[in-house]
C-alpha positions in Angstrom: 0.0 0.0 0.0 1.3 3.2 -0.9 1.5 6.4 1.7 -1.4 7.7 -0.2 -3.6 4.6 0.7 -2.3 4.7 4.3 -3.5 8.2 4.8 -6.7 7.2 2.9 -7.2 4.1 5.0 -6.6 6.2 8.1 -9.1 8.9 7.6 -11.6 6.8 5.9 -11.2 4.1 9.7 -11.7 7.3 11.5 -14.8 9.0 10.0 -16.6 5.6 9.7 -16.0 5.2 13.3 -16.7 9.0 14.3 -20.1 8.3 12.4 -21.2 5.0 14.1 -20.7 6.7 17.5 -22.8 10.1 16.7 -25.3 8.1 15.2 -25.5 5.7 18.0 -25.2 8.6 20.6 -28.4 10.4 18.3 -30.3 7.4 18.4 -29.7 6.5 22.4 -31.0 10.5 23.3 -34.0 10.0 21.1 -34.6 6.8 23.0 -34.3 8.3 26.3 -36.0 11.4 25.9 -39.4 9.5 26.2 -38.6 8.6 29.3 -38.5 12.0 30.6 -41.7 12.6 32.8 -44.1 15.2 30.9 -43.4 18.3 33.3 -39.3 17.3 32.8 -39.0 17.9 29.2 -37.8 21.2 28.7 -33.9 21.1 29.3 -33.8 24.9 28.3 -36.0 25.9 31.4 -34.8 25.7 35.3 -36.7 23.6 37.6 -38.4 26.8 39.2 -40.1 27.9 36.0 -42.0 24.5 35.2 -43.5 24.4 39.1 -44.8 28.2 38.6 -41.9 29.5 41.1 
């Protein structure tokens, strides 16, 4: 294999990889977000603001 193939090889390893583990990561998050109790859901709001104090 030349140097060229090498460096190909390399990056070509490391994106597939990089890719598997977002998508595994996006699909984990989507499953666990329906676990989150209905008055829980926000993650941009404190707790204070969804208890109306």
């Amino acid at each position: 294999m030349t140097h060229l193939g090498y460096l190909l090889a390399g990056w070509g390893i490391a994106l597939v990889v990089l890719g598997v583990y977002g998508c595994g990561v996006v699909r984990r998050g989507r499953r666990l977000a329906g676990t989150v109790p209905e008055g829980e859901d926000r993650w941009m709001t404190s707790r204070g603001e969804n208890q109306g104090g």
